[in-house]
C-alpha positions as CSV (number, residue, x, y, z in Angstrom):
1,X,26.3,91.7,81.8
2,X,30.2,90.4,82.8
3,X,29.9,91.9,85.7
4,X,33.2,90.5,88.5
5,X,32.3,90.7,92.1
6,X,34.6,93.7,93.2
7,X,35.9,95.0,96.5
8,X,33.0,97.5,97.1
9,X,31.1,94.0,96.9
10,X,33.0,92.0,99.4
11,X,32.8,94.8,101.8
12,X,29.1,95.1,101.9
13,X,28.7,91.4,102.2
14,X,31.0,91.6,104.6
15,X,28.8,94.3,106.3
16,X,25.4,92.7,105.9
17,X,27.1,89.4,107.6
18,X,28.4,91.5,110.7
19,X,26.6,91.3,113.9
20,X,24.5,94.2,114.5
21,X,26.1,97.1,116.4
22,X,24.6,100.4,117.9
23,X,24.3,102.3,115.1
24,X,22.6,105.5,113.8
25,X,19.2,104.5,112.3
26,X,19.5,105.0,108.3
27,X,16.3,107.5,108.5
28,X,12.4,108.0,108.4
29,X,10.1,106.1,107.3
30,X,10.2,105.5,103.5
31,X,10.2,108.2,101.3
32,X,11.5,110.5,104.3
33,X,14.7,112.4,104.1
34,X,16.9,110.6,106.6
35,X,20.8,110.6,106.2
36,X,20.9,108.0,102.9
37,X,18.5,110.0,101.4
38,X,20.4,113.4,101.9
39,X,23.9,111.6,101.2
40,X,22.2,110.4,98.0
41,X,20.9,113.3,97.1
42,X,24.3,114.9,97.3
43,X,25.8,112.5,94.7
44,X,23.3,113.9,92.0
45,X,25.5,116.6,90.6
46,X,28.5,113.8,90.4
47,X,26.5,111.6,88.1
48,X,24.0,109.3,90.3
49,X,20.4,108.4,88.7
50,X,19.2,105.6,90.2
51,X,16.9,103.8,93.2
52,X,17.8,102.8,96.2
53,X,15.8,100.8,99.2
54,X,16.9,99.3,102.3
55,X,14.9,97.0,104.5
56,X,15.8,96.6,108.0
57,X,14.3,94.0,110.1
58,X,11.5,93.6,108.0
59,X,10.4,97.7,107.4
60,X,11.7,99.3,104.5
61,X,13.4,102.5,105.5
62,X,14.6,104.0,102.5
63,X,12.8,103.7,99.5
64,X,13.4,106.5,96.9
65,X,15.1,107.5,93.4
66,X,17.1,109.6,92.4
67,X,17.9,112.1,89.6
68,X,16.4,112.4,85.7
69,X,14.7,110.0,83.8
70,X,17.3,111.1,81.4
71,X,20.2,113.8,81.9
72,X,19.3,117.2,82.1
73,X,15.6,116.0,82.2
74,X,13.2,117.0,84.8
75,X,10.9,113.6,84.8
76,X,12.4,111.9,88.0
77,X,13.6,108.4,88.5
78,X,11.4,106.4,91.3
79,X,11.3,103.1,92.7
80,X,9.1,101.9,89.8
81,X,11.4,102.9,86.8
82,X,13.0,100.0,84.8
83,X,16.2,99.4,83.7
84,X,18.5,96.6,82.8
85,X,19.9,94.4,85.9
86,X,22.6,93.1,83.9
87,X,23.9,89.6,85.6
88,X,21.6,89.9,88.4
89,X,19.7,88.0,85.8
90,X,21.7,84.6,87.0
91,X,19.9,84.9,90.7
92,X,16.6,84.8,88.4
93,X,17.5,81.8,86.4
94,X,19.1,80.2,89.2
95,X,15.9,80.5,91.2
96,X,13.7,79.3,88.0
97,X,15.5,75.8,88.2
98,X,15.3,75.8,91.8
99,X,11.4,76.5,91.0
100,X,11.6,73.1,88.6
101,X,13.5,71.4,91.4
102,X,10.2,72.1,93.4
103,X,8.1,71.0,90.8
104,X,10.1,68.0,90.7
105,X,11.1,68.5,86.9
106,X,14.9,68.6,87.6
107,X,17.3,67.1,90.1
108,X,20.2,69.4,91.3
109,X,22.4,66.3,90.5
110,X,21.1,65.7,87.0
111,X,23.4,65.9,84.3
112,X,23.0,67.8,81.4
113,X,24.0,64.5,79.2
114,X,20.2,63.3,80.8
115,X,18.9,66.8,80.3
116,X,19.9,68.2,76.8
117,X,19.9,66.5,73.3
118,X,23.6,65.7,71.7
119,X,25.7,66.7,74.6
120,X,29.2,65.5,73.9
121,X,31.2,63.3,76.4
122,X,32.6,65.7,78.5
123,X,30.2,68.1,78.7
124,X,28.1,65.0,79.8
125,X,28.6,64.3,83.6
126,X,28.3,68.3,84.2
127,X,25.5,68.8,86.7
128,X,22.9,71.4,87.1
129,X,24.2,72.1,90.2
130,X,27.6,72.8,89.0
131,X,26.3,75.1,86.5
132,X,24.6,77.1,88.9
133,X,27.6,77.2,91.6
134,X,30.4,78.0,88.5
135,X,32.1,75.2,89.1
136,X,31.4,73.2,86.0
137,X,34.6,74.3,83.8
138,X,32.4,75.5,81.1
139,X,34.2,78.6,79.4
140,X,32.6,81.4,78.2
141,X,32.5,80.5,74.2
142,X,29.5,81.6,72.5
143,X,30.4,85.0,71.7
144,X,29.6,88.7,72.8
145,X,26.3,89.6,74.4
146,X,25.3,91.6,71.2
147,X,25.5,89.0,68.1
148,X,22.2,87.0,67.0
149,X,22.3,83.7,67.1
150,X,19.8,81.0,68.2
151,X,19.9,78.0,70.2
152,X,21.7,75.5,69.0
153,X,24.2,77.9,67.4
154,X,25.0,78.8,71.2
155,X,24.8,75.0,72.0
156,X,27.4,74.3,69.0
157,X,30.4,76.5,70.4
158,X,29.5,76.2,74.2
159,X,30.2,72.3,73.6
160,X,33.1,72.6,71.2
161,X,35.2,74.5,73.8
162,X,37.3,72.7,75.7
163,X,36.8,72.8,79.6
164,X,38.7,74.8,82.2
165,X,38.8,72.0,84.4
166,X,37.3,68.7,85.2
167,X,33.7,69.5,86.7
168,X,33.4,70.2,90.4
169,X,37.4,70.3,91.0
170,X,37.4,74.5,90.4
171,X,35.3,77.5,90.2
172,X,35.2,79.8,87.0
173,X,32.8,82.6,86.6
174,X,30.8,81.3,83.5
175,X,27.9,83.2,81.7
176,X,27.8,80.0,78.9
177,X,27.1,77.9,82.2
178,X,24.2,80.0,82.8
179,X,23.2,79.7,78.9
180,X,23.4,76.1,79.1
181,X,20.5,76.1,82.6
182,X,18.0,78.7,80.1
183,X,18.1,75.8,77.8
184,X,17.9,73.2,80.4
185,X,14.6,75.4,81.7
186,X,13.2,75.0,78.1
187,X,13.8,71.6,78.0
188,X,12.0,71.0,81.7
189,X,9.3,73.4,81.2
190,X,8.5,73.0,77.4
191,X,8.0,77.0,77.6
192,X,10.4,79.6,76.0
193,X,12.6,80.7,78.7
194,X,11.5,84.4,78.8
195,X,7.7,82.4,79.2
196,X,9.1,80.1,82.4
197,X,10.5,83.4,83.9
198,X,7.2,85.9,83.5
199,X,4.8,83.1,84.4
200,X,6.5,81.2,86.7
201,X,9.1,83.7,88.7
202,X,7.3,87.5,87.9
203,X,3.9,86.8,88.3
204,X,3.6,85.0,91.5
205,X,6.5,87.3,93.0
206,X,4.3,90.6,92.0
207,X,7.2,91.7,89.5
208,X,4.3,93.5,87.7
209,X,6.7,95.9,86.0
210,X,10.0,93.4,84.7
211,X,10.3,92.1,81.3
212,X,13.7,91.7,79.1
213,X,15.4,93.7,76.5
214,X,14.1,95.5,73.9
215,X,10.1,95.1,75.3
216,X,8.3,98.0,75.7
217,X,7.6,99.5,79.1
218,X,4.1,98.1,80.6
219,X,1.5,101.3,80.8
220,X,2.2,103.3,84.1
221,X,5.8,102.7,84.2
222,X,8.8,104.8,82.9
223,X,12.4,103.4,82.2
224,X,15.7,105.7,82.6
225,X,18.2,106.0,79.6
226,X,21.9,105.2,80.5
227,X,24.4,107.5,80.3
228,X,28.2,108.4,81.4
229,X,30.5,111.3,82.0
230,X,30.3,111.9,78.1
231,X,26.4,111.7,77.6
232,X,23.7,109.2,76.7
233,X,24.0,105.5,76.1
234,X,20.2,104.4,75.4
235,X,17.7,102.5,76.9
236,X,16.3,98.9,77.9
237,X,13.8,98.6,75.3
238,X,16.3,100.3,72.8
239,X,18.5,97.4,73.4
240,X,18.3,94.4,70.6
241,X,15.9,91.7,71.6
242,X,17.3,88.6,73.6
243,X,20.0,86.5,72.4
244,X,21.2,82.9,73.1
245,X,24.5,84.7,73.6
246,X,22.9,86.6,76.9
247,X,19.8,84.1,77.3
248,X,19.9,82.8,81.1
249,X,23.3,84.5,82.4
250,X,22.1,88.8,81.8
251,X,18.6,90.5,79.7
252,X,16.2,90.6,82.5
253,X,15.2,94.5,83.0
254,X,13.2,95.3,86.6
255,X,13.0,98.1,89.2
256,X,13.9,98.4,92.7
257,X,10.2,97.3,93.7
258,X,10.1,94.7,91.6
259,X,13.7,93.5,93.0
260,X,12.1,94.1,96.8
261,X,9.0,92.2,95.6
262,X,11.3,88.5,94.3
263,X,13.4,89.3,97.7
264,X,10.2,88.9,99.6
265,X,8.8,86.1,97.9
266,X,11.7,84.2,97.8
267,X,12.3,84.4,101.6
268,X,8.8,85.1,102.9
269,X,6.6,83.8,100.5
270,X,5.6,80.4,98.4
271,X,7.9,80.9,95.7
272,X,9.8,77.9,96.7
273,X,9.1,75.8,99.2
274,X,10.9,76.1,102.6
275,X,13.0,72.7,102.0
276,X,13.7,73.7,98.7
277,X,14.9,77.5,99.5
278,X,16.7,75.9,102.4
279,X,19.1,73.8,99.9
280,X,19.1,76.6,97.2
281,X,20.9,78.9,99.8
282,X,23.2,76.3,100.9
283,X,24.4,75.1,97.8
284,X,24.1,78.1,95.5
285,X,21.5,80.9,94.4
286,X,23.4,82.3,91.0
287,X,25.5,84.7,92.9
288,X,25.1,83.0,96.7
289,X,26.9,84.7,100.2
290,X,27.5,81.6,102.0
291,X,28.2,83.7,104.8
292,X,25.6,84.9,105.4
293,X,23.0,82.4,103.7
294,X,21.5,85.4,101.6
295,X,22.3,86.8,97.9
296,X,25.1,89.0,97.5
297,X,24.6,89.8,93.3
298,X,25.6,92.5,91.0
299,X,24.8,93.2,87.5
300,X,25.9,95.7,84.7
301,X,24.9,96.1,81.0
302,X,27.9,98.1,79.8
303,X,26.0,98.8,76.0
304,X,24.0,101.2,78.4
305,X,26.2,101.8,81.5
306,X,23.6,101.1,83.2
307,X,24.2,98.7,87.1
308,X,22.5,96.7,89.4
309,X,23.0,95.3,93.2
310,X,20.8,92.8,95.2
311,X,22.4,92.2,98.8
312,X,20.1,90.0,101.0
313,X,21.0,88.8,104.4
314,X,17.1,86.7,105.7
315,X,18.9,86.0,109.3
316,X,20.1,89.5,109.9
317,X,16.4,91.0,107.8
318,X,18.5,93.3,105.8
319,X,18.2,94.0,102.3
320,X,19.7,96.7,99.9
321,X,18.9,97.3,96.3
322,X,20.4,99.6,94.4
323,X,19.7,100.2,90.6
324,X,22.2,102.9,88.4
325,X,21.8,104.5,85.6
326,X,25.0,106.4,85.2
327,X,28.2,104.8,85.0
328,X,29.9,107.9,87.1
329,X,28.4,105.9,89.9
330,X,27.9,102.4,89.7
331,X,25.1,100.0,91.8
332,X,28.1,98.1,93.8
333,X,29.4,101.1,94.9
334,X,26.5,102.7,96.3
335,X,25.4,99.3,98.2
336,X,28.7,98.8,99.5
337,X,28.7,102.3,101.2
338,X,25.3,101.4,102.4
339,X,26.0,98.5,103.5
340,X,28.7,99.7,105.9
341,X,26.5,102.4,106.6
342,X,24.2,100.8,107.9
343,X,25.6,97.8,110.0
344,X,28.8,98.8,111.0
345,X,28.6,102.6,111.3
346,X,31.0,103.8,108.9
347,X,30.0,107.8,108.0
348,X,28.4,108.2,104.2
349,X,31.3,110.9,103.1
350,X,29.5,113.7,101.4
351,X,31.0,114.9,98.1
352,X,33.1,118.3,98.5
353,X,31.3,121.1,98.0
354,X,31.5,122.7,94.0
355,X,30.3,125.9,92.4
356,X,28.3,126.9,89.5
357,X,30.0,125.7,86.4
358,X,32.5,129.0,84.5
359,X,32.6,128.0,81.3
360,X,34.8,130.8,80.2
361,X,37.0,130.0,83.4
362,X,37.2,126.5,82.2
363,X,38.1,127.0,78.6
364,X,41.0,129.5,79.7
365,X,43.0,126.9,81.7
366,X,42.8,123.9,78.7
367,X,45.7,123.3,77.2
368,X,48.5,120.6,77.6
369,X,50.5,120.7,80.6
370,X,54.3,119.0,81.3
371,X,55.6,118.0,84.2
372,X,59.4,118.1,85.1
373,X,59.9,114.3,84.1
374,X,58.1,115.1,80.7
375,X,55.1,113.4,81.9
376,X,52.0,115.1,80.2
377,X,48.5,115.8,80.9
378,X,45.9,117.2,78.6
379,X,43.0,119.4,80.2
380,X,40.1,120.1,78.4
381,X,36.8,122.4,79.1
382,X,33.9,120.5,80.4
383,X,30.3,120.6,80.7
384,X,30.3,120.2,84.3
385,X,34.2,121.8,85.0
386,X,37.2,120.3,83.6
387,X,38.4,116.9,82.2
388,X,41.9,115.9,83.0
389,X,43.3,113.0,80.5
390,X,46.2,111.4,79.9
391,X,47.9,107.7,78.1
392,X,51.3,108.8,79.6
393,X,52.3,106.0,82.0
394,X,54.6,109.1,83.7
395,X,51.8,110.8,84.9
396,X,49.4,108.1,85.9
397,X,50.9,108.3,89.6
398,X,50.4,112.1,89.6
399,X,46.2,112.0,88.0
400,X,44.9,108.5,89.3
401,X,46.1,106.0,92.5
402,X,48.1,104.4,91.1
403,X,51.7,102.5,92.0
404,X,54.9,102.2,90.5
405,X,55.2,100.0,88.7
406,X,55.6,100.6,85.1
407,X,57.8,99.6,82.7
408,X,57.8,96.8,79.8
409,X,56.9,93.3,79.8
410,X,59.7,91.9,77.9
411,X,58.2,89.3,76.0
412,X,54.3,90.1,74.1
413,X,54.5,86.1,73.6
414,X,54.2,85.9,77.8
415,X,51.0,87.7,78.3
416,X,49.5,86.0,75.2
417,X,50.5,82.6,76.5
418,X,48.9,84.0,80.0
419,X,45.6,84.9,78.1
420,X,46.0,81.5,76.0
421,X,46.1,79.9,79.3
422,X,43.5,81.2,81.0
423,X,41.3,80.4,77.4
424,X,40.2,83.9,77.5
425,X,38.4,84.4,73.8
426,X,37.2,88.0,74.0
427,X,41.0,88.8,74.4
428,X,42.3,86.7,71.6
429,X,39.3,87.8,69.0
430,X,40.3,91.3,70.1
431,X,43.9,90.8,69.4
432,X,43.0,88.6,66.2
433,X,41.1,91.4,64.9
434,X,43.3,94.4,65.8
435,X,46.4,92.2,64.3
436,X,44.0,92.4,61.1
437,X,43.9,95.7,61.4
438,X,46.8,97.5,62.2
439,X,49.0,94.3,61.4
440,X,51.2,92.0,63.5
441,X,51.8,92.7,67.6
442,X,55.1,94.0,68.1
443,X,55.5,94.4,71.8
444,X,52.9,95.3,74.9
445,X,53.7,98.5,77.3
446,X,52.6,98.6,81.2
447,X,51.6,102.4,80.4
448,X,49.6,102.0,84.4
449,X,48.2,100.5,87.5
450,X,45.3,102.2,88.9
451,X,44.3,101.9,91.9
452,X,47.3,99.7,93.3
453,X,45.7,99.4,96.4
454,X,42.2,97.3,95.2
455,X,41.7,93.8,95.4
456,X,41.3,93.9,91.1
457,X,43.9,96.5,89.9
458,X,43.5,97.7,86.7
459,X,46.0,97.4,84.7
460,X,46.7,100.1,81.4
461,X,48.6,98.8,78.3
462,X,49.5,100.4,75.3
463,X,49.8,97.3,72.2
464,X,52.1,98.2,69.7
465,X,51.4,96.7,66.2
466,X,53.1,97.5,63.1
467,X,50.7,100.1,62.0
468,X,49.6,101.6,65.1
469,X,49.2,101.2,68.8
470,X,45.6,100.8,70.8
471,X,45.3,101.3,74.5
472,X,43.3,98.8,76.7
473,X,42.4,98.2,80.1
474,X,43.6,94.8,81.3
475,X,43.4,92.7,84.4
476,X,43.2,89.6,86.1
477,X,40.4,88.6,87.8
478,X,40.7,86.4,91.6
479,X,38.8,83.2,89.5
480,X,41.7,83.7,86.9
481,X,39.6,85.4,84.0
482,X,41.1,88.3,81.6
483,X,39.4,91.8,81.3
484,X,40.1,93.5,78.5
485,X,38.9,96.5,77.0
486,X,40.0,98.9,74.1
487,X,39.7,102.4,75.6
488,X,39.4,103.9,71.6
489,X,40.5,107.6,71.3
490,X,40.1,109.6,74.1
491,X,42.8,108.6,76.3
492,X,42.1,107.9,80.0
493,X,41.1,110.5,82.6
494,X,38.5,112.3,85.2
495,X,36.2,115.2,85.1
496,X,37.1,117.3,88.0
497,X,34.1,119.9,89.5
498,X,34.8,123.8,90.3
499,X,35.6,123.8,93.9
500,X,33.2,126.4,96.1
501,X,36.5,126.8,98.1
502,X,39.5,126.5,95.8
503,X,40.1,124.8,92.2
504,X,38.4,121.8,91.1
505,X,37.5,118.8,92.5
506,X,36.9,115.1,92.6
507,X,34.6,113.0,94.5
508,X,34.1,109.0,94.4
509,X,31.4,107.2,95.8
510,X,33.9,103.7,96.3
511,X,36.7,106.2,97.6
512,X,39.8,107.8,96.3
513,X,40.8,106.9,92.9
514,X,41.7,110.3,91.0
515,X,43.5,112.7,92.5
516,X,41.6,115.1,95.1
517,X,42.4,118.4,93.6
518,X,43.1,120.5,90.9
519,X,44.3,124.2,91.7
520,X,45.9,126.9,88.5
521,X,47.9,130.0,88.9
522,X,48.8,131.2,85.1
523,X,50.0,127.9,83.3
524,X,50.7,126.3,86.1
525,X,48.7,123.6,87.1
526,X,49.2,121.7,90.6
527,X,47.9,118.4,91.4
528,X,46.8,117.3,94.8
529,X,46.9,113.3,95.3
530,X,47.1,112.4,99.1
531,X,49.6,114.4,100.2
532,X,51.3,115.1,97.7
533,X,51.6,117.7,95.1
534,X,53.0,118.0,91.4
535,X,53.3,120.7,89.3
536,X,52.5,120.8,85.6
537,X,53.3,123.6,83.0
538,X,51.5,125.0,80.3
């Protein structure tokens, strides 16, 4: 659900804004087998289950899934299956205000001190429309998207945190913003929230098949389990039922038709009411493109690596919607190739082509393998080739993109006081709880930076506590928030596929970020990344 806008999604914005150019049509009519349909199709073997469709001018030219209802299964994925949208959810809330707006229930200037009970002072003056646009310095304080908790629980810590900033003078990504306009629908409305959405947003926009976490799929439909390069994560209606820690800002589950069907009703049909949809697009939409007056939204539901993507330019009668069910390849990705595909040209770049898996081939290259600087690299037999891993910072720049720089942060105290800055609490009840754990922080290592050259680079650091060290992924986001995650065991790496020419191989839908090839002669192993090559010893 904390989905970031990333680089693959500024680029298809960026794309869908562009000025149409003579390009090659994206294929047949729907359900035909046009070039996004065969590029797709390609990407199965390197982890894509998912829908796509693409509207262009109106007619929908791609509309198709993709892959196994569940891997290894034969039941397909189609445009109907369901699966969790993650914080694409927001667009939905978002447009359920604007939908009380029309109903003339609440003002876009209203402040929640006139819309919610035993708001404190300077949670008061906050607007609705500040909520909706991010700019109301709420901070994200009412815990992770799994715990239970009800209402005013989530109400209780979301005012007790103190604010970013004074309302309206920043923007912060903030999913207890969106938690705060579910309650303010409730209040409005006098419905449960889940009720405003299904009667008011679902049924009159034909979302026959869309419901929230943890409800059963309606009869007809099929839902697709989640999975990654390790197997299976679960489903949407495994997941625990809706919490006020998710409530308004992620939980929604849909399909790409039902996604097609809200696109259409918001822009075509009576969903709003043209002054109303006029304003919503110009002053914000939950995830709004301003340039290009349309939705630009992505969503992920990490507890079942399952994504989602909503790009939607009216003027320029495009839309893509891509729903994943693999994390191997992620929604964002996939509509950001589209996207370029489509309006400016760009070539979909088709996977290299792999072999049959050997599984006694694989198993008699695994091993651990050294460089000459010491660096090492652990390769493993996999179930589709080979899995490269390592949590040595010396051969990051030899296995992923990264750069150079590596080394140690002299002080721990600094990137805590960064963190305690930025008021990031799901890093300091990490830390708080590995400190209990494996005892007091001694000092943070820059193990990594992959890829150096994205607009979000991740960065990898080891934590060294007195009793034992855990590795995370750590970065920065552009609105100033921390993402951290504690990668567990299994150190960092990439599956690499038997090449049909030479070696193994990699393939990325968002571009390079592992290194392209893998070749072996005895125990020697050589490493292609870009042009160069490193050799490692068995």
């Amino acid at each position: 659900m904390r989905a970031r806008r990333t680089a693959a999604l500024a680029a298809a914005v960026l794309a869908l804004a562009a000025c149409k150019p003579e390009v090659v049509p994206a294929g047949p009519d729907a359900g035909g087998t046009g070039p996004v349909e065969t590029w797709a199709t390609s990407l199965v073997p390197w982890g894509l289950r998912g829908a796509v469709a693409v509207v262009e001018d109106g007619t929908t030219t791609v509309s198709a899934g993709f892959g196994a209802l569940t891997p290894g299964g034969t039941a397909p994925i189609g445009t109907g299956t369901r699966m969790a949208i993650g914080s694409l959810t927001k667009p939905v809330t978002a447009l359920a205000i604007w939908r009380l707006t029309d109903q003339g229930r609440v003002g876009i200037d209203e402040t929640l001190g006139e819309l919610l009970p035993g708001v404190p002072g300077d949670k008061a003056p906050i607007t609705v429309g500040q909520l909706l646009s991010h700019t109301s310095g709420i901070a994200d304080a009412h815990g992770p998207d799994e715990e239970q908790i009800d209402r005013a629980e989530a109400l209780r810590r979301i005012y007790a945190a103190p604010p970013l900033f004074e309302p309206g003078e920043d923007e912060s990504y903030s999913n207890s913003g969106y938690t705060l306009l579910a309650a303010v629908i409730e209040e409005a409305s006098g419905r449960a929230y889940e009720d405003y959405l299904a009667e008011e947003i679902f049924a009159p926009a034909g979302m026959t098949a869309s419901g929230f976490h943890a409800d059963p799929p309606p009869p007809g439909t099929t839902e697709a389990t989640g999975s990654n390069a390790t197997g299976t994560s679960g489903t949407p209606s495994g997941l625990p039922a809706l919490s006020w820690t998710l409530r308004g800002a992620g939980g929604v589950v849909s399909t790409v038709d039902d996604l097609l069907a809200l696109d259409r009703a918001l822009f075509t049909g009576s969903l709003l009411s043209p002054k109303t949809r006029e304003v919503a697009l110009e002053h914000s939409l939950g995830e709004i493109a301003p340039e290009i007056e349309g939705i630009a939204a992505a969503g992920e539901t990490p507890e079942i690596d399952q994504t989602s993507m909503w790009l939607s330019a009216p003027g320029e009668g495009r839309v893509v919607v891509v729903l994943s069910a693999d994390r191997r390849v992620l929604a964002e990705d996939l509509a950001g190739r589209l996207g370029r595909h489509l309006l400016l040209g760009e070539g979909l770049p088709a996977p290299p082509p792999t072999a049959a898996p050997d599984p006694a081939a694989d198993a008699a290259v695994a091993g651990e393998y050294r460089s000459e600087t010491g660096a090492v690299i652990t390769v493993a037999a996999h179930t589709d080739g080979i899995r490269l891993s390592t949590d040595d910072g010396r051969a990051f720049g030899d296995l992923f993109a990264v750069g150079d720089d590596t080394g140690e942060i002299a002080s721990p105290e600094e990137v805590v006081a960064t963190v305690e800055e930025l008021r990031d609490e799901y890093y300091l009840d990490w830390l708080a709880a590995k400190e209990a754990e494996l005892g007091p922080l001694d000092r943070i290592e820059i193990v990594g930076i992959a890829p150096v050259d994205s607009p979000e680079p991740a960065t990898y650091l080891r934590h060294h506590f007195v009793r034992g060290t855990a590795l995370t992924f750590w970065a920065v986001s552009a609105h100033g928030e921390v993402l951290s995650v504690e990668l567990g065991a299994a150190p960092p790496g990439a599956v690499f596929r038997r090449s049909a020419v030479e070696g193994y191989v990699s393939y990325a839908v968002a571009g390079a970020f592992v290194a392209g090839q893998i070749t072996f002669d005895g125990d020697v192993m050589r490493i292609r990344n870009g042009d160069r090559t490193t050799e490692y010893h068995r």
